[in-house]
TILO-6442 format. One record per atom (N, C-alpha, C): residue number from 1; x, y, z; atom name; residue in one letter. Coordinates in pm, 1 decimal. Example, Ala and Ser with C-alpha at 12.3 -4.5 7.8 and 13.67 -1.06 7.14 Angstrom:
// TILO-6442
(site 1, (1319.0, -569.0, 780.0), N, a)
(site 1, (1230.0, -450.0, 780.0), CA, a)
(site 1, (1320.0, -330.0, 780.0), C, a)
(site 2, (1285.0, -225.0, 708.0), N, s)
(site 2, (1367.0, -106.0, 714.0), CA, s)
(site 2, (1290.0, 3.0, 787.0), C, s)
***
This chain:
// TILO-6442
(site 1, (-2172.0, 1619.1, 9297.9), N, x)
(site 1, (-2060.2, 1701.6, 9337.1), CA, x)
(site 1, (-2026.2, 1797.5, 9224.0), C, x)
(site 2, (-1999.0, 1927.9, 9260.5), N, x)
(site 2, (-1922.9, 2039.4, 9206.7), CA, x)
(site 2, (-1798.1, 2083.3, 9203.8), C, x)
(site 3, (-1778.4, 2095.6, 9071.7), N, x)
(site 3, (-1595.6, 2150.2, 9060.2), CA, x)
(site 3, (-1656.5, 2270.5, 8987.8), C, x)
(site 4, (-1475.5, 2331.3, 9055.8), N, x)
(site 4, (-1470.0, 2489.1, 8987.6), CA, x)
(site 4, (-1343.4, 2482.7, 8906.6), C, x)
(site 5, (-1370.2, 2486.0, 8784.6), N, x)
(site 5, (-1260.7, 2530.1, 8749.6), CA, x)
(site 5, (-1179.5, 2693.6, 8682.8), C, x)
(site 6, (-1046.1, 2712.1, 8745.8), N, x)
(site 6, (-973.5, 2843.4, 8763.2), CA, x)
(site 6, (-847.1, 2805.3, 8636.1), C, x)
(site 7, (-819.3, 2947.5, 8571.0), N, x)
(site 7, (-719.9, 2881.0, 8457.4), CA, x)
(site 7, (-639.4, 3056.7, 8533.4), C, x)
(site 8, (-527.3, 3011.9, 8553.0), N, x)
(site 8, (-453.7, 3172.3, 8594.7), CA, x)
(site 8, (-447.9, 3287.7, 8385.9), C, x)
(site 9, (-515.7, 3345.4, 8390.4), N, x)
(site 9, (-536.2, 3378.1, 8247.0), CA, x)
(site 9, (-427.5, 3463.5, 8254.2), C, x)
(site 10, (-304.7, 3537.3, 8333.1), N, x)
(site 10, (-211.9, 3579.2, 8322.3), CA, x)
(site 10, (-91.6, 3481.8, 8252.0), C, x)
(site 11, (-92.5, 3351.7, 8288.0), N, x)
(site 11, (-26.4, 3278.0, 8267.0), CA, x)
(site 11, (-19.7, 3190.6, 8158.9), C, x)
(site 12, (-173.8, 3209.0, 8105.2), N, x)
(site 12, (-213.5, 3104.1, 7986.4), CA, x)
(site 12, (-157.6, 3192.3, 7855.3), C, x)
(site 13, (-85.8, 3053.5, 7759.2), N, x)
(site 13, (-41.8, 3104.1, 7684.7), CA, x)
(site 13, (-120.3, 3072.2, 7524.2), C, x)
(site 14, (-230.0, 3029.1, 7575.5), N, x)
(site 14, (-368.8, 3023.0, 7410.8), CA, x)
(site 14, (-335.8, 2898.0, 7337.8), C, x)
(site 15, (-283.1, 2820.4, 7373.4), N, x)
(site 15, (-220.8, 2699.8, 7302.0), CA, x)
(site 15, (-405.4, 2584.6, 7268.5), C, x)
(site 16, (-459.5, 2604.7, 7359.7), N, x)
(site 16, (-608.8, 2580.2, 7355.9), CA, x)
(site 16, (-571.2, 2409.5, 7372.4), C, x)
(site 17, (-527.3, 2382.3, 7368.6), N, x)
(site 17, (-528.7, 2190.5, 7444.1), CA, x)
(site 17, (-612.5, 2130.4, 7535.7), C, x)
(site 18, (-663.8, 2262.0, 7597.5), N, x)
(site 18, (-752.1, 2221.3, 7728.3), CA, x)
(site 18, (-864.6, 2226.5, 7666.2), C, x)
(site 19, (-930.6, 2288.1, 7564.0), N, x)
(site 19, (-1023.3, 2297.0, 7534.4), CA, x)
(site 19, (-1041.9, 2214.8, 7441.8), C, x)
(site 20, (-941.3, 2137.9, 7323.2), N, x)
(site 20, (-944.5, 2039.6, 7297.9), CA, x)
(site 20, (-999.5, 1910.6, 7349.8), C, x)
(site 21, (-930.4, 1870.1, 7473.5), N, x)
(site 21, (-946.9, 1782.1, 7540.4), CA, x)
(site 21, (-1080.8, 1755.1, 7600.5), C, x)
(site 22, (-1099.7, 1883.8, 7647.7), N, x)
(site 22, (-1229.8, 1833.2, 7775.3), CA, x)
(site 22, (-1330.0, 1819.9, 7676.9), C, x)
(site 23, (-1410.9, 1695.2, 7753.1), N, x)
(site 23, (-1521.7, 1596.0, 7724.0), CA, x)
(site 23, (-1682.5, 1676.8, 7745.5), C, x)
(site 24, (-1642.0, 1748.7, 7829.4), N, x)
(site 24, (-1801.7, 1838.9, 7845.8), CA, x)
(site 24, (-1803.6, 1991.3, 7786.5), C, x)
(site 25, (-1691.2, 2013.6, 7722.6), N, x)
(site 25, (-1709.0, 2201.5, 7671.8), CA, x)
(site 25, (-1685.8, 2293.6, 7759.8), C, x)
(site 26, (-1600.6, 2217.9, 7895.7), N, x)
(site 26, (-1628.7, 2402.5, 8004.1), CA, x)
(site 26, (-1545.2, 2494.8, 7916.1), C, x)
(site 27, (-1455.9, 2448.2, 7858.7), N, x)
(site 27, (-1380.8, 2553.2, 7833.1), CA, x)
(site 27, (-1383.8, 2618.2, 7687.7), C, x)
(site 28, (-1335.8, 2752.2, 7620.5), N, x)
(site 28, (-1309.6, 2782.4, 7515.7), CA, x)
(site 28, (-1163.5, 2906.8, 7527.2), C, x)
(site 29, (-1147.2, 2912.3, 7435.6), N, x)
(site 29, (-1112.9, 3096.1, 7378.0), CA, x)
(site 29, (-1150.1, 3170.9, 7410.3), C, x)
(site 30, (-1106.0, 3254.8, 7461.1), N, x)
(site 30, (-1185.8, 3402.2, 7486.4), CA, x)
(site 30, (-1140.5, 3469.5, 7376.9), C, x)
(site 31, (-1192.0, 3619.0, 7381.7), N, x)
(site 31, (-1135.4, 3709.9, 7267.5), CA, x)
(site 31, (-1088.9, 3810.0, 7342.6), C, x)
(site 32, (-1055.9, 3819.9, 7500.4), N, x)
(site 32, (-970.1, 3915.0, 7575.1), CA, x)
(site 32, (-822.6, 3834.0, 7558.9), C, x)
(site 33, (-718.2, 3933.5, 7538.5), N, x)
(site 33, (-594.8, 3934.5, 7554.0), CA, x)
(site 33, (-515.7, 3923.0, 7707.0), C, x)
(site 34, (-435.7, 3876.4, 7743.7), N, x)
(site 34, (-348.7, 3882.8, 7881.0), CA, x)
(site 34, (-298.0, 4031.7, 7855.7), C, x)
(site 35, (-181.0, 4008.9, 7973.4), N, x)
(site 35, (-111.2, 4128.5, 7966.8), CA, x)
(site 35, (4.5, 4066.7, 7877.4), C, x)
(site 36, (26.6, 3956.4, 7847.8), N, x)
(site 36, (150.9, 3909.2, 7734.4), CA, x)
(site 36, (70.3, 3919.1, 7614.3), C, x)
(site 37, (-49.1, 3961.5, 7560.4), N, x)
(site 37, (-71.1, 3980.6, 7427.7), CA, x)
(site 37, (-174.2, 3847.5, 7389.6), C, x)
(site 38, (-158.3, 3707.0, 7494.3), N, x)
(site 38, (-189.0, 3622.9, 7439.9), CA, x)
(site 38, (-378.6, 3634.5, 7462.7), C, x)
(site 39, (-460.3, 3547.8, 7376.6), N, x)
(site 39, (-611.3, 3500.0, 7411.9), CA, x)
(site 39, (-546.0, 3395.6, 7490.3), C, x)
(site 40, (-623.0, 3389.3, 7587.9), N, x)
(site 40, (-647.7, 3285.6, 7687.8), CA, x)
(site 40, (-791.6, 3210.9, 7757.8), C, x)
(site 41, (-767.1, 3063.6, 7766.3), N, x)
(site 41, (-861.8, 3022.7, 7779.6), CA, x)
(site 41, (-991.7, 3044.3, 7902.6), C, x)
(site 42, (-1103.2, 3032.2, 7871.4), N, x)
(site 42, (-1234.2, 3089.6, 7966.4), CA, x)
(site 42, (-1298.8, 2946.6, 8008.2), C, x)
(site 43, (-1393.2, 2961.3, 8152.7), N, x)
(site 43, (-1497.7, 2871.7, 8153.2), CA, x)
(site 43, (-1584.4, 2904.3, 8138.5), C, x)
(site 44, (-1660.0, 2915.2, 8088.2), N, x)
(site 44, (-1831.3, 2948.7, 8041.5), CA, x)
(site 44, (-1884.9, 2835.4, 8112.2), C, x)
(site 45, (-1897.8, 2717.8, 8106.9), N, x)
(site 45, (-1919.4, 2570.7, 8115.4), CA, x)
(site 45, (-1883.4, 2476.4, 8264.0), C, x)
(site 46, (-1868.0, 2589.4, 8303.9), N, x)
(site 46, (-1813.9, 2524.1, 8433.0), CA, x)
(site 46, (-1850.3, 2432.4, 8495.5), C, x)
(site 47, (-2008.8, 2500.8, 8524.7), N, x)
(site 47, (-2081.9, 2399.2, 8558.6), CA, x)
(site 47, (-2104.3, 2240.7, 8565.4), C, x)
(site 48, (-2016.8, 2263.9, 8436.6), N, x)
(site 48, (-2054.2, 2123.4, 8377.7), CA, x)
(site 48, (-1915.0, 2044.6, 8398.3), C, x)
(site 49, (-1842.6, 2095.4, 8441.9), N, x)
(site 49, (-1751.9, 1960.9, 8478.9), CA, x)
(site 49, (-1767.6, 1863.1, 8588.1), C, x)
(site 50, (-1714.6, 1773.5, 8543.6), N, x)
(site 50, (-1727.9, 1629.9, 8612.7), CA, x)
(site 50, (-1597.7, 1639.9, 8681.2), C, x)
(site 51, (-1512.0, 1728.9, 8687.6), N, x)
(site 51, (-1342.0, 1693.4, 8734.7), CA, x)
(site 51, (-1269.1, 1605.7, 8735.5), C, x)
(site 52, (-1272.4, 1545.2, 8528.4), N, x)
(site 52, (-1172.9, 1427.6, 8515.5), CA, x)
(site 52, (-1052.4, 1538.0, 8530.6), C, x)
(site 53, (-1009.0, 1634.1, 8512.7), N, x)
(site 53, (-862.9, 1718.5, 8512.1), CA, x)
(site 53, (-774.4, 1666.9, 8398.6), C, x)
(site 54, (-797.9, 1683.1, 8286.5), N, x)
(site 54, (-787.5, 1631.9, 8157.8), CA, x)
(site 54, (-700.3, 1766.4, 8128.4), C, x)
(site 55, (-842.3, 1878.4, 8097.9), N, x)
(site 55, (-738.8, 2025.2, 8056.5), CA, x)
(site 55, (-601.8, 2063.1, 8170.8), C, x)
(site 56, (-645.7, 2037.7, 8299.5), N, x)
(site 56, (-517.9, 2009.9, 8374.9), CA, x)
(site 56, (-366.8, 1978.4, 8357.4), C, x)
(site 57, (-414.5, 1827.7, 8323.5), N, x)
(site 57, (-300.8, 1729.5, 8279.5), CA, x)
(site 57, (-218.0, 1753.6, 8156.0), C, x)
(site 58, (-295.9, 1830.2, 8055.1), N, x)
(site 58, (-285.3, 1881.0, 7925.9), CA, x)
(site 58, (-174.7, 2000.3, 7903.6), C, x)
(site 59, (-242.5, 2061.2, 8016.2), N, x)
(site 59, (-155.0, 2236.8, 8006.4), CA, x)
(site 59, (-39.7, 2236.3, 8019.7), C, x)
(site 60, (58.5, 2225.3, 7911.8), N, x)
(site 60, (191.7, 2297.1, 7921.7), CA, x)
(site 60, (272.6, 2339.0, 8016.8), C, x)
(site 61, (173.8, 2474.3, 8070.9), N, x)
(site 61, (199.1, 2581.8, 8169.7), CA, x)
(site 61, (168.4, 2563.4, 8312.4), C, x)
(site 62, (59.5, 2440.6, 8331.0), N, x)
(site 62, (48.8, 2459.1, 8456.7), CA, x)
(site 62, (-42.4, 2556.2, 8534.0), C, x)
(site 63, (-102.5, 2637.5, 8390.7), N, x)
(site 63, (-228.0, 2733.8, 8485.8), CA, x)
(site 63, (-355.5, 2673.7, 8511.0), C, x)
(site 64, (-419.4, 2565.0, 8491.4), N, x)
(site 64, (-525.6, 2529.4, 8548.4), CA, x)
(site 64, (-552.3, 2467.1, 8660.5), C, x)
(site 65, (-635.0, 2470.6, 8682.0), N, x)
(site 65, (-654.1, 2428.3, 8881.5), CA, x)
(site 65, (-818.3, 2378.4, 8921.7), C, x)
(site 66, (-829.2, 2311.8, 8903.1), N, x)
(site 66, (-997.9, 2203.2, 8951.1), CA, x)
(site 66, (-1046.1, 2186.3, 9106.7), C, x)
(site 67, (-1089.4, 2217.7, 9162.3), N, x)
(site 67, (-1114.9, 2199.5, 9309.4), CA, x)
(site 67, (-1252.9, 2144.9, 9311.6), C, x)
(site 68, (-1300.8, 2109.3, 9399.3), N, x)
(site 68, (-1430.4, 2063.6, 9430.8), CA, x)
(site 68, (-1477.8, 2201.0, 9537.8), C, x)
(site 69, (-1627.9, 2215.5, 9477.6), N, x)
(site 69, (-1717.3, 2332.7, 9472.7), CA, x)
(site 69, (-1672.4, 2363.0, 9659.0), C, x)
(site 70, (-1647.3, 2416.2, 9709.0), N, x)
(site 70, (-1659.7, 2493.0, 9837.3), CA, x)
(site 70, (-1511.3, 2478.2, 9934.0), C, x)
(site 71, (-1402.2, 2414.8, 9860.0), N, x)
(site 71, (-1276.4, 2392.2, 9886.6), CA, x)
(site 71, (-1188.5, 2496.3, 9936.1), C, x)
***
């Protein structure tokens, strides 16, 4: 099974916890800015999640979102 994971990058505020957390690397830093100024986090790695929802559970803000691939 496939997950996608979506981070609202308007909303992310670069605190990077999610990328801390997760166990497989989907996520990092980007070096694009929001429209608030902030870096916000990317999936490169997507692929590779297993959808424990770790960076999920993590986020502050509430911008990440995990679905299973065709949802």
């Amino acid at each position: 099974m496939r997950f996608v994971v979506k981070v609202d990058t308007e909303k992310c505020k670069g605190c990077a916890l999610c990328v801390e957390v997760c166990p497989k690397d989907v996520l990092q830093m980007g070096h694009a800015v929001n429209s608030m100024g902030w870096l916000y986090a990317e999936t490169p790695g997507s692929d590779k999640c297993t959808g424990c929802k770790m960076c999920a559970i993590i986020c502050p803000d509430a911008v990440i979102r995990i679905t299973k691939e065709g949802d």
